[in-house]
N, C-alpha and C positions, 0 to 999 in steps of 0.2 A: 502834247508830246507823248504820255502816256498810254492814251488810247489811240497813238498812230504804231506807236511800238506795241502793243495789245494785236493790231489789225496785222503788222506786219509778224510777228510771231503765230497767229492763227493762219496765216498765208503760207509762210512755210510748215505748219503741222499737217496740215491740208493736203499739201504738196508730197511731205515723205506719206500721210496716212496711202495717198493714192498710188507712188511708186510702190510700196509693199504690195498693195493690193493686186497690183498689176504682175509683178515678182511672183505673189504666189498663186493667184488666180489663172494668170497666161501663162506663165513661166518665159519670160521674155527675158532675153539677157540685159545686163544692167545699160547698154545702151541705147536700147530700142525699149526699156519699161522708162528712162528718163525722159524721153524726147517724147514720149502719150502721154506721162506724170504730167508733165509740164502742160501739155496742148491742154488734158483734162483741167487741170488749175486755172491756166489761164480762159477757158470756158466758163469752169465756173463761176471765178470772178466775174468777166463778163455778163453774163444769163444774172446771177443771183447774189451778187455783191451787197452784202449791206443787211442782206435779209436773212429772219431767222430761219433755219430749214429742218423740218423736222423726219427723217427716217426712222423709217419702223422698223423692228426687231425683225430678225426672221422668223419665220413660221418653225415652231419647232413638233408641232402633231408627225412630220411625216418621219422626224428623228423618231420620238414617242414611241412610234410604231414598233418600229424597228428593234428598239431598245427590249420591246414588251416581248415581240414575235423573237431576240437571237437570246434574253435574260432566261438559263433557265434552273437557278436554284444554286448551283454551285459555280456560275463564272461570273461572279457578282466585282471580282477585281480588275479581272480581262476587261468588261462592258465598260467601269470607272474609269477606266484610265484612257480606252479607246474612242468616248462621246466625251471625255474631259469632264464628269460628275462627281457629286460629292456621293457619299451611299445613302448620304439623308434625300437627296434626291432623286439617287437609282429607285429606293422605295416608293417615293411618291408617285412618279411616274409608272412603276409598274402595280400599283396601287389603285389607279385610275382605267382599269380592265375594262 
């Protein structure tokens, strides 16, 4: 009972993760991102139901760049707040020259 309630609770996380995605990614309105939500969910269950699936982070080098090439000494809060970092990682990153 509990790992069917488990299975049906990860189905619907699944399900709002990809409507968000869809909202912010397409920008589709809430009835045309639930009717792909849903076709995408029920795909995926289909295709890969059961199995664990592992996605990979995004590449973050061509942020990096970015960060290195617009950082330049005094918009250290502008950069933080616009790539969502911390300052101990605005450093690091513009650290790695």
């Amino acid at each position: 009972m509990i790992d069917r309630l488990g299975e049906k609770l990860s189905a619907i996380q699944l399900h709002y993760d990809i409507l968000a995605i869809v909202r912010e990614e397409i920008c589709f309105t809430d009835h045309f991102a639930e009717q792909i939500a849903a076709a995408i969910t029920r795909g995926l269950q289909r295709r890969l139901g059961g199995q664990e699936v592992y996605i990979p982070a995004e590449d973050k080098r061509d942020r990096d760049a970015r960060i290195r090439q617009e950082f330049n000494g005094r918009n250290r809060d502008e950069i933080m707040k616009k790539y969502d970092i911390s300052k101990s990682r605005l450093y690091e990153i513009i650290s790695l020259k």
